[in-house]
N, C-alpha and C positions, 0 to 999 in steps of 0.2 A: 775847807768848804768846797764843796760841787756843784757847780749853775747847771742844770740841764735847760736850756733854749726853747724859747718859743713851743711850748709845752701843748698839744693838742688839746680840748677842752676834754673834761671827764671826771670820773672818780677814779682816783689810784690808790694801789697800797702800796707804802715805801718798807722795800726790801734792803735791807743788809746782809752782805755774807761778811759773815765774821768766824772768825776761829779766837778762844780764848786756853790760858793755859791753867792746869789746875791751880798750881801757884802764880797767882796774882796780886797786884793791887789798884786793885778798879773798886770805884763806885761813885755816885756823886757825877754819873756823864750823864748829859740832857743830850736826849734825839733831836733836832728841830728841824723845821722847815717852813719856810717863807715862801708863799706867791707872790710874786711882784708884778703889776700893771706895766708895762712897756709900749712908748709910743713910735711909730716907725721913723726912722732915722733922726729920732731925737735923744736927748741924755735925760730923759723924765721920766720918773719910775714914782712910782706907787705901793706901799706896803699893803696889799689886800686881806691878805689872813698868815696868820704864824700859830706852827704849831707847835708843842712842849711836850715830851714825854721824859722821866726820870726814872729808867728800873730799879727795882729795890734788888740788893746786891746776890741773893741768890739766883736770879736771873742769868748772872757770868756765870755761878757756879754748876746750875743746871747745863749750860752751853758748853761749859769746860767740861763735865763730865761726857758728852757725845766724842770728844777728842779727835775730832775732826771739822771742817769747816760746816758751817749752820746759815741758813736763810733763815733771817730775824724780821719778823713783821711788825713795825712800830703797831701798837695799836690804837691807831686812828687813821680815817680814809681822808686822803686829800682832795680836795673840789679847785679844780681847775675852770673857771667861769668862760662861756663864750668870748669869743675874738668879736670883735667891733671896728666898724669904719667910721670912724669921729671926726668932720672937718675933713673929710679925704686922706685920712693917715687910719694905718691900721693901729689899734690898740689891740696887744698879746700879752702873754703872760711867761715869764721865767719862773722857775724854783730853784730858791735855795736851801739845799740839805745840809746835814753837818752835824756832828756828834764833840760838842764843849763840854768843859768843866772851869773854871777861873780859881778853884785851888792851890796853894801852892806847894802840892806836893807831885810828887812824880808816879806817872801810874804807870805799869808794866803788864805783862800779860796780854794784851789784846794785839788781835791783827785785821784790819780791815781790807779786804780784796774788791769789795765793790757796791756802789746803792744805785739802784733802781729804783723808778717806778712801773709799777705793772698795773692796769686794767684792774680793777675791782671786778672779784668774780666770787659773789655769797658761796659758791658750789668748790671753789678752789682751798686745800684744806693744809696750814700750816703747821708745822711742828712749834707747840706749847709750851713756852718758857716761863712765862708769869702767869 
């Protein structure tokens, strides 16, 4: 799992670069991602919104056929709500990303190098896996 901190407010799209290899055994991984409410120098958090995606397994196979690394845009934009001063404490928001499965089989083929979020830009145009 990857916390990116104190997240500016906005709409993002969460990026992955991933590389997969023709022979694989992937399927059955959920994208997700948690906003979490955060009070300033407190240990209180708040679950605000969780996201869920699940690609259907041609989606590796399309990605493996590029055979080179790939920026994969879950498809769903994340909403990061305004920051607030509550009682004189700031309330912000972290997010947590993260790609599970609770299977108990072993999956192979995949390599992860990094997730972002980036600015939601309708005009900004990805390469189409699903």
């Amino acid at each position: 799992m990857s916390t990116l901190k104190a997240v500016l407010p906005g709409i993002y799209d969460i990026v992955w670069r991933l590389k997969v290899r023709s022979r694989n055994n992937i399927h059955d991984l959920n994208f997700s991602a948690t906003v979490v409410e955060k009070v300033e120098n407190g240990d209180e958090e708040t679950i605000i919104r969780e996201y869920y995606h699940t690609p259907q397994v041609k989606m590796f196979s399309k990605i493996a056929s590029k055979n080179d690394w790939v920026e994969y845009r879950v498809p769903y934009k994340l909403f990061v709500p305004e920051r607030e001063v509550i009682g004189g404490k700031l309330i912000y928001h972290d997010v947590r990303l993260k790609i599970f499965n609770y299977e108990g089989f072993l999956k192979t083929g995949l390599w992860i190098d990094f997730v972002r979020l980036r600015e939601h830009d309708a005009s900004r145009v990805y390469d189409e896996f699903e």
